[in-house]
N, C-alpha and C positions, 0 to 999 in steps of 0.2 A: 307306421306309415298311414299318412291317410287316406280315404276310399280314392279323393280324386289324383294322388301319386301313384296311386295302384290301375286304378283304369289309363292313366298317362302311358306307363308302364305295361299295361297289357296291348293300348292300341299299337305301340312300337315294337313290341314282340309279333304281334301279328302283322305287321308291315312287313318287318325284315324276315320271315319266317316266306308270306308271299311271295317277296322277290329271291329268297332261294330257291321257293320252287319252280318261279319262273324262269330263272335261269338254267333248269333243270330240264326244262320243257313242257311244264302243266302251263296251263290256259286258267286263269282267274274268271269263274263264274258269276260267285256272289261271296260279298266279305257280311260278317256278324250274320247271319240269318238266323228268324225268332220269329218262333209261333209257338204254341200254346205250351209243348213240350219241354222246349229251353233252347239253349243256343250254339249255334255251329259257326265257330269262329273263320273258317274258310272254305268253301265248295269251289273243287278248280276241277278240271281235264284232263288226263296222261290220257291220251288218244282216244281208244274208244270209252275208256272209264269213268265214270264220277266219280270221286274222292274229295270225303269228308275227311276235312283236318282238324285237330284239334290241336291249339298251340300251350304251351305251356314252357313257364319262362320262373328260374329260380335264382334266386343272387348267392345264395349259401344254400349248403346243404344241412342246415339246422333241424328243418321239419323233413330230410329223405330230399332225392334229388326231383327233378322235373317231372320225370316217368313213373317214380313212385305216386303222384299227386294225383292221378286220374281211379278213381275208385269204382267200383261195380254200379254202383249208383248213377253214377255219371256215365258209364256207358249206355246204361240204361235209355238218359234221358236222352243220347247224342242217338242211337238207334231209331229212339221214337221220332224224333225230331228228322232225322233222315230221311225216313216212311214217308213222312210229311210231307218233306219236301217232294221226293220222288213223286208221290200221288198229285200234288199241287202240279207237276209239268207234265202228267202223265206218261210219265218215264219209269212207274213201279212195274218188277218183271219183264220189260221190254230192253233195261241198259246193265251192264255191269257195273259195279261201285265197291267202292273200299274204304276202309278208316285208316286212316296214316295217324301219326303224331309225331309233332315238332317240337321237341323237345332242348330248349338254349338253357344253358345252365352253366354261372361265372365260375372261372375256376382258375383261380393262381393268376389273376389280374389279363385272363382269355376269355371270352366268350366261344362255348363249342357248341355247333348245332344239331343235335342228332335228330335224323329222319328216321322213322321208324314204320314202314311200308306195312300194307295189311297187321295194321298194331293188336287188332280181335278180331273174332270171329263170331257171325251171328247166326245162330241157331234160327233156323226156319220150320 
């Protein structure tokens, strides 16, 4: 696959990943956010909440499914990257937030979407 099938492919995962949560009841904040840390594919709303999404979208399960694909490292940088954010609106310690992961993974000629609500947890 090439990089620009792959980003094709990852904006329409994050598209349809959004509008399940909208239908859900989250409020769409800010899509791709990128600062120095790395990048948060979606920041939306469930009421009082912030919730960072991270989307992840797999066609086979060759390399591990959707949910396997997010690594320590990676939470790492989606952590840092949140801090970020929050202190950028000055929203750090004053809001509540969470990390979801949206997780669509093709399977038997379906597409299934799994949301996976508070996906970790961060040690403070």
């Amino acid at each position: 696959m090439r990089p620009m099938d792959s980003q094709v492919i990852g904006k329409s995962a994050e598209a349809a990943a959004c509008h399940f949560l909208e239908t859900k009841g989250l409020r769409l904040l800010e899509k791709n956010y990128h600062c120095f840390y790395g990048e948060i594919d979606l920041i939306m709303q469930d009421l009082d909440d912030v919730v960072f999404v991270e989307v992840r979208q797999r066609s086979s399960k060759d390399y591990g499914n959707a949910l396997e694909s997010i690594t320590k490292p990676k939470i790492k940088k989606l952590v840092k990257a949140a801090t970020h954010f929050l202190q950028k609106k000055h929203w750090l310690y004053t809001i509540n937030s969470r990390f979801d992961i949206i997780a669509i993974q093709a399977s038997h000629g379906k597409t299934e979407v799994n949301w996976v609500k508070n996906a970790f947890w961060v040690d403070t």
